[in-house]
N, C-alpha and C positions, 0 to 999 in steps of 0.2 A: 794348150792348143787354142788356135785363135776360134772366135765366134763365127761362126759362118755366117749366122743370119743380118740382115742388115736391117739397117735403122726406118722407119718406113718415112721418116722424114728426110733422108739423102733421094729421095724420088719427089718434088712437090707434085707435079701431078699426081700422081695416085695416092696424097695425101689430100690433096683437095675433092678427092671423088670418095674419100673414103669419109670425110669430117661432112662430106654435103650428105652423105649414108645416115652418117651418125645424127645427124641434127633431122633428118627424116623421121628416121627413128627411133626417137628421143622426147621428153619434153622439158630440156635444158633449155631451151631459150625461152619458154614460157617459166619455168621457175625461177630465172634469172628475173626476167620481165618482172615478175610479182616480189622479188624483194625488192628491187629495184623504187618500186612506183608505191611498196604497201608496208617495207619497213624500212628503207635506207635513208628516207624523207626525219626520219626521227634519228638517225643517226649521225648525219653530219648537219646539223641547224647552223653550228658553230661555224662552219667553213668560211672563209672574209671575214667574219666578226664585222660585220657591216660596211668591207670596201666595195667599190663601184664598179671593180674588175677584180676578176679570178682569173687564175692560170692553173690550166688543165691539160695532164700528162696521161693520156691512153698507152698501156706495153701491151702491144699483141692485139691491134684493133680487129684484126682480122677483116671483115667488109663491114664492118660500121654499126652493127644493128645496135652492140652495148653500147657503145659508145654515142651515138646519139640518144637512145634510153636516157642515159647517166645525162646528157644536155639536156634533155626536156626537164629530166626529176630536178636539176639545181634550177633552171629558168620559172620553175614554179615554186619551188623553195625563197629563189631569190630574184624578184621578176625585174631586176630594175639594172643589174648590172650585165657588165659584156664580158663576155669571156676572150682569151685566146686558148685553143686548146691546138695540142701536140700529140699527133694521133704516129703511134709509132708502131711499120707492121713490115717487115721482110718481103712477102709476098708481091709481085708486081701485080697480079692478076686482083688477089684481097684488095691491095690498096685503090687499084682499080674501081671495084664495085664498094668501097666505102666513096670515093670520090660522086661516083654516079646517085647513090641514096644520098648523100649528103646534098644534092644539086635539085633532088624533088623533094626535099623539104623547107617550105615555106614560110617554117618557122624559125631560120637561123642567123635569122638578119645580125642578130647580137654576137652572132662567134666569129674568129678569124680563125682558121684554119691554118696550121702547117701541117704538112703532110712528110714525112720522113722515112723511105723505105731504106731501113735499117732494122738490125736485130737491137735488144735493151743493151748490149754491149757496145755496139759500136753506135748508139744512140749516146750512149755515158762517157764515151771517150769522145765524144763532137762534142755536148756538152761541157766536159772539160778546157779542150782546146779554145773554146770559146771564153771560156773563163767569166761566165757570166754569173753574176750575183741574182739572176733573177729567183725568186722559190716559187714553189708548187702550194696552193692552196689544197688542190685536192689529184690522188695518184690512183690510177686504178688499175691492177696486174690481171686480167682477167682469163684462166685458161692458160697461161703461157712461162708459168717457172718452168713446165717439164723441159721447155727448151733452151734453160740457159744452164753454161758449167758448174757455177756458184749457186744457187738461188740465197744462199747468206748474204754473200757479197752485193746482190742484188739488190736484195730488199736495203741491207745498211744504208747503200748509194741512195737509193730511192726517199729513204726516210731522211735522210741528212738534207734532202731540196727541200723536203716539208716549211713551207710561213707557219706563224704562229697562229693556232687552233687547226693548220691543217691535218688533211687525214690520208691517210694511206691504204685503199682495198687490197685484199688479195682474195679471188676463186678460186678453188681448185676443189677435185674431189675430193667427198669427205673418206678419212683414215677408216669408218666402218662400212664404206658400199661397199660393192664388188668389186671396184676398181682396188680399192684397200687389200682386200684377198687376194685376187690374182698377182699383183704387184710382191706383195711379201712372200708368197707362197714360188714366183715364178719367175723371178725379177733377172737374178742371176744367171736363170738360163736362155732368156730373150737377150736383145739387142743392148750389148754394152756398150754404145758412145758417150762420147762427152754431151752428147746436146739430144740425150734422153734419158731423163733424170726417176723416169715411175714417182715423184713424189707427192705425197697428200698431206690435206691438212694438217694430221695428224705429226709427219715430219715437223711442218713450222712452227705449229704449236710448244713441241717439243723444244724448238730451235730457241725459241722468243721464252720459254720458263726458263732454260737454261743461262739465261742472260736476261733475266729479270725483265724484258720488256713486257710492260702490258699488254691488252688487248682484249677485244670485244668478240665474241663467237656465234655464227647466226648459222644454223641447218637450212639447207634446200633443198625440200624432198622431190627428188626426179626418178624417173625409171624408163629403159629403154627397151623394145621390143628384138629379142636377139635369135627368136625362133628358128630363123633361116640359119644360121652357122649352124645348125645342126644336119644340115641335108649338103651333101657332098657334090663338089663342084657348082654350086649355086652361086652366083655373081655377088648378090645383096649381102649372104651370109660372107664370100669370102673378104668383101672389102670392110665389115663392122669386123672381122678378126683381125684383120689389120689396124686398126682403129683401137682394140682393146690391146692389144698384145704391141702396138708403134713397129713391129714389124712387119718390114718390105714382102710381101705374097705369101706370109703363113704359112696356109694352107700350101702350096707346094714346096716350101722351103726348110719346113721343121720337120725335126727327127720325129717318125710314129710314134715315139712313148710320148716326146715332150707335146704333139697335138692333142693324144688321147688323152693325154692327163690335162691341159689348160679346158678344152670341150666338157673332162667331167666335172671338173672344177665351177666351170661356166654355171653348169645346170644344177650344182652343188647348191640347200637352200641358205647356203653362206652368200650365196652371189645373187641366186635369182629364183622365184616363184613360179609353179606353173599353176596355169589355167585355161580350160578352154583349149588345151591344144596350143597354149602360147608361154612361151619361157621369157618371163620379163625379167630383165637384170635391174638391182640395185646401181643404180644411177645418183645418189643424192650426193651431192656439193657440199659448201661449207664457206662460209665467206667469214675473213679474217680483217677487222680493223684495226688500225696502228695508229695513234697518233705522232704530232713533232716531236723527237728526241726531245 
């Protein structure tokens, strides 16, 4: 029998009111922020091995904030070369509000911007057709395998643009948050498309031992405030359930067992702590480096 519930990514609006929730109530873009600026700086020194220009490949820019982050971290790393960087994001709206941040900062004299609203698929099939020899210095996938069909095939393409000493990020949830449990525990009975994958670190990690590719592993401890999905018909709470669970209205669209078990699940202290009155969920990341084949 087919899945009834839908993808909550087949709605971008109430995908973008539900990720502008989650980043409310969250502190993933401050955790991102602090590897970024406090240990990624010692991660990729190597990147150009001392050319005068880099070429930088953003999948899933979303409105820009990482991705200018990750420009300032290399323009202090490396103060003297220019980038072109390839900020690549679906959303018209996202690319939007990347274009407008990107235009009050003052400090970008040195990048050329392309801007590409495209998925990383139809990003790699343009680059194809294009049949350009140019490579990638440095790739960063941040937040966005859950939305492609392959994420193998992904990363393979991705890593095969690598120049030499370049490097390849990948973010995603780590395999032991909450996101970890609810995914394994509940994965099958949520929203099965093609272009929503539930996968975490802990998938790629697997993926890359399995085929012998190296790689470097950094935690990033986050935690998000989920209190409100607990109290029935609430707005805040219903659109973080859509956020955790990628499916479209949840809360009015899932079978009573399959809600009351993701909710106990939620507050399970596999997932999340309480205090004070407040159910915080394990939220921590995991950032995955790759070097050139």
């Amino acid at each position: 029998m087919a899945n009834p519930l839908k993808s909550l990514f087949c709605d971008d609006g109430r995908y973008q009111k539900s990720l502008k929730m989650f980043l409310e109530c969250s502190s993933e873009h401050q955790c991102m922020r602090d590897f970024i600026h406090n240990v990624l700086p010692d991660v990729v020194p190597s990147i150009g091995n001392g050319k005068s220009h880099l070429n930088v490949i953003g999948l899933g820019s979303g409105s820009g904030e990482n991705d200018l982050e990750m420009l300032s971290m290399l323009r202090m790393k490396h103060p003297w070369v220019t980038v072109d960087n390839e900020g690549v994001e679906p959303s018209s709206q996202q690319l939007h509000n990347y274009k407008v941040l990107a235009s009050k900062n003052r400090d970008l004299d040195h990048v050329k911007f392309t801007w590409n609203k495209m998925t990383a698929l139809e990003f790699e099939e343009h680059w194809k057709e294009k049949k350009t020899t140019t490579k990638a210095d440095f790739i960063h996938m941040i937040q966005m395998l859950y939305c492609v069909k392959d994420p193998e095939a992904t990363i393979d393409f991705f890593q095969s643009l690598l120049d030499n000493n370049g490097k390849l990020l990948i973010i995603l949830v780590s395999g032991e948050s909450g996101w970890g449990k609810l995914w394994n525990t509940y994965k099958h009975q949520l929203s099965n498309t093609e272009i929503s994958q539930y996968v975490t670190t802990g998938d790629i990690k697997r993926l890359l031992d399995s085929k012998g590719v190296s790689y470097q592993s950094y935690e990033l401890p986050s935690q998000m405030d989920i209190t409100e999905c607990f109290t029935e018909g609430d707005e805040k709470g219903e659109l973080l359930l859509d956020f955790l669970t990628e499916v479209l209205d949840f809360s009015k669209t899932a079978p009573p067992e399959l809600k009351e078990g993701v909710l106990n699940l939620l507050r399970h202290p596999d997932c999340s702590t309480e205090s004070d009155g407040k159910v915080v969920f394990n939220n921590n990341l995991e950032a995955i480096v790759i070097d050139q084949k």
